[in-house]
MARVOVEX-93815 format. One record per residue: residue number from 1; residue in one letter; x, y negated, z of N, C-alpha, C in turn. Coordinates in steps of 0.001 Angstrom, whole numbers. Each point is the difference from the previous one (the first is absolute). Layout:
REM residues N
+-----+---+---------+---------+---------+---------+---------+---------+---------+---------+---------+
!   k ! r !     nc1 !     nc2 !     nc3 !    cac1 !    cac2 !    cac3 !     cc1 !     cc2 !     cc3 !
+-----+---+---------+---------+---------+---------+---------+---------+---------+---------+---------+
! NUM ! a !       X !       Y !       Z !       X !       Y !       Z !       X !       Y !       Z !
...
+-----+---+---------+---------+---------+---------+---------+---------+---------+---------+---------+
This chain:
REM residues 64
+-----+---+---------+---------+---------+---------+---------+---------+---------+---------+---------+
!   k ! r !     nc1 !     nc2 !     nc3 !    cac1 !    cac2 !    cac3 !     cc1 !     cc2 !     cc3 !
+-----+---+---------+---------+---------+---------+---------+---------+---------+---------+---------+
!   1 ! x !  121024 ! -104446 !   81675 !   -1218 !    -772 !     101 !     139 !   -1106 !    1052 !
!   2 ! x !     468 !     143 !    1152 !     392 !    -923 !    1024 !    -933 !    -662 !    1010 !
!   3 ! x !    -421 !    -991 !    -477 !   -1096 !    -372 !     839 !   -1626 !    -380 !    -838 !
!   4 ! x !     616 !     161 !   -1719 !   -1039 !    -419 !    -571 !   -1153 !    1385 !     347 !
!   5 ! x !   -1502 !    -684 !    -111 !   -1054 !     701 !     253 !    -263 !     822 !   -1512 !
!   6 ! x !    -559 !    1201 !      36 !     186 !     471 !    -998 !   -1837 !     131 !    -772 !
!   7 ! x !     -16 !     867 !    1425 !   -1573 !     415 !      44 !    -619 !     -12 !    1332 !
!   8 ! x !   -1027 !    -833 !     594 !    -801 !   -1032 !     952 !   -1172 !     734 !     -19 !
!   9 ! x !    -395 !    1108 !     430 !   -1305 !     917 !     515 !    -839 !    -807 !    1054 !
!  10 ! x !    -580 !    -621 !     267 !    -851 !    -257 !     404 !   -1233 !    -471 !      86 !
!  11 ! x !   -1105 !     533 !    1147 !   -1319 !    -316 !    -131 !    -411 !    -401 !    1641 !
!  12 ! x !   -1533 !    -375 !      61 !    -579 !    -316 !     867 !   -1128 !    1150 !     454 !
!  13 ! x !     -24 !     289 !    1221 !    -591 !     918 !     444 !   -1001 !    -579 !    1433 !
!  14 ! x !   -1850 !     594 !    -638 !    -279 !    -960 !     897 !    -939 !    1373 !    1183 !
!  15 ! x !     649 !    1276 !    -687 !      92 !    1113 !    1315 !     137 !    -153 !    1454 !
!  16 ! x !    -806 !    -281 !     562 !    -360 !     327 !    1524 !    1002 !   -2019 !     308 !
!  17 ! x !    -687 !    -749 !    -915 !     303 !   -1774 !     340 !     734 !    -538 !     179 !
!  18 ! x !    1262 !     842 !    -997 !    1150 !    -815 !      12 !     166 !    -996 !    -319 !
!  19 ! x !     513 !   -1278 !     748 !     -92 !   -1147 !    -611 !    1755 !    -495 !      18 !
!  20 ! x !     761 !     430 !     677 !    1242 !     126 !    -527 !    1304 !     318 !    -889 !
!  21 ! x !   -1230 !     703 !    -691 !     684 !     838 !   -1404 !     974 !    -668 !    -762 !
!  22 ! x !    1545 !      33 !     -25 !     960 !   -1137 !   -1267 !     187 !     327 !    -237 !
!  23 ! x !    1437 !    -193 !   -1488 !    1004 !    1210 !     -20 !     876 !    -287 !     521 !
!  24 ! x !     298 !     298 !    1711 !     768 !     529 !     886 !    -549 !     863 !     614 !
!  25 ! x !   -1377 !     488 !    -146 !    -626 !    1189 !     767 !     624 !    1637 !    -393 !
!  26 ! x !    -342 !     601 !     581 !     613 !    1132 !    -221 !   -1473 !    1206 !    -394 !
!  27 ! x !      58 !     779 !   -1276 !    -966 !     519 !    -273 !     376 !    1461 !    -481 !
!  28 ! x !    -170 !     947 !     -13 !      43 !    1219 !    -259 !    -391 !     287 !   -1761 !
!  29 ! x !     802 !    1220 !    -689 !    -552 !     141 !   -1067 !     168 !    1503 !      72 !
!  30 ! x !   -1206 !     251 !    -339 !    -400 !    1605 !     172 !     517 !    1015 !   -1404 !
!  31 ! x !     762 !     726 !     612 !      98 !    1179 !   -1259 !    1053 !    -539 !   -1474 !
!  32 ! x !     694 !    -871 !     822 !    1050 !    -786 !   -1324 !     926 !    1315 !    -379 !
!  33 ! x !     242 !     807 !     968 !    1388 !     835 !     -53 !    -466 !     865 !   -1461 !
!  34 ! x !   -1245 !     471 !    -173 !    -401 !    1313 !    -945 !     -26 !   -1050 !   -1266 !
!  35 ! x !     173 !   -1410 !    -371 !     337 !    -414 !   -1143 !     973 !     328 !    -673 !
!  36 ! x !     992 !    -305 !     898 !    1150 !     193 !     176 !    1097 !    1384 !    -559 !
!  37 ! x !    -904 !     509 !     816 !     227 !    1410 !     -36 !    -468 !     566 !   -1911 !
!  38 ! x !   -1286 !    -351 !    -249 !    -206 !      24 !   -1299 !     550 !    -733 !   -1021 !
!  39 ! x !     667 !   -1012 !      93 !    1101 !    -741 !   -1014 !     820 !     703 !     249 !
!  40 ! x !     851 !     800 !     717 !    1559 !     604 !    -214 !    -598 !     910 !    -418 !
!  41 ! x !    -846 !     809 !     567 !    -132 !    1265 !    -765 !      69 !     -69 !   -1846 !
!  42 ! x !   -1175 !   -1175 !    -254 !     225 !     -16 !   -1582 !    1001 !    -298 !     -81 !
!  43 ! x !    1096 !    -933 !     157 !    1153 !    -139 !    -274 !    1289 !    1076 !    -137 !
!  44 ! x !     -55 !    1056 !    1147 !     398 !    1153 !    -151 !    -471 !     749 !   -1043 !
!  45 ! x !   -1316 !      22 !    -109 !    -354 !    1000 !   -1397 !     758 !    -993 !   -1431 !
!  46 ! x !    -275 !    -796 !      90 !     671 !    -856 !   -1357 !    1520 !     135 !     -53 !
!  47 ! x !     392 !     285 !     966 !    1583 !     409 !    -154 !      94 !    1034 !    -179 !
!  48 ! x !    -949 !    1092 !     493 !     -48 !    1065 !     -79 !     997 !    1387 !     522 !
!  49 ! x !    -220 !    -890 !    1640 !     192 !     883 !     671 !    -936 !     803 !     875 !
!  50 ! x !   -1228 !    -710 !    -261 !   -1057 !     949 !     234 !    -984 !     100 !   -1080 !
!  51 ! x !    -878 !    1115 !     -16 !   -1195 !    -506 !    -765 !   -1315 !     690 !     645 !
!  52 ! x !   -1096 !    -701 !    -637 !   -1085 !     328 !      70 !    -677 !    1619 !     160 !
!  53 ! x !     378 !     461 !   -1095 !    -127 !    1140 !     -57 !     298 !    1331 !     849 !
!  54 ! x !    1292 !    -170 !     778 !     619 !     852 !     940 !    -851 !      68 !    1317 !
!  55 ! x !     424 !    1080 !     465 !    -844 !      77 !    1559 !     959 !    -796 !     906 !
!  56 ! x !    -639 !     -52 !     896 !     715 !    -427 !    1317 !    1246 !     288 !     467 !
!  57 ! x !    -508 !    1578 !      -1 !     633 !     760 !     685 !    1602 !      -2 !    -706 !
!  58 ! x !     111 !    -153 !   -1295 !    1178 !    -386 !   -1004 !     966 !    -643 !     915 !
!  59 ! x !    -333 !   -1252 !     480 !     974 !   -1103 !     167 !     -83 !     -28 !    1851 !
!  60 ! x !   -1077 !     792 !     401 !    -608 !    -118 !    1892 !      67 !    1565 !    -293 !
!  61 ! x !     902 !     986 !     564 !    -473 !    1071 !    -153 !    -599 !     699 !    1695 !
!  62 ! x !      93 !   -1000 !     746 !    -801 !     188 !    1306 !   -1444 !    -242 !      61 !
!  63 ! x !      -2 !    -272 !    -840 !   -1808 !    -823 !    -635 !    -525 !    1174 !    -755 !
!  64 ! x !     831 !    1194 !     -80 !    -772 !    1149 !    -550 !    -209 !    1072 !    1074 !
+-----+---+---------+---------+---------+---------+---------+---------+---------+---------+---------+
């Protein structure tokens, strides 16, 4: 990819009067990881090395 921009997230936030807001600010995104986490999982089930159906405890057997 290199230096081209791919995907450019940004917004203006006028929370407690920011008036400096660009995109060079630095902003937090809450709770991205459990997306994440839910795309491999389906992806694992579609390969099918896990599935739906099984317990936990199957593949985590400390989780039982």
């Amino acid at each position: 990819m290199g230096d081209k921009t791919v995907v450019d997230l940004y917004c203006h936030s006028a929370i407690g009067k920011v008036k400096d807001f660009d995109s060079e600010s630095i902003g937090a995104i809450w709770s991205s990881g459990k997306m994440v986490a839910k795309i491999m999982l389906a992806i694992m089930v579609d390969k099918r090395h896990l599935s739906y159906d099984e317990k936990v405890s199957t593949y985590w057997p400390e989780f039982a």
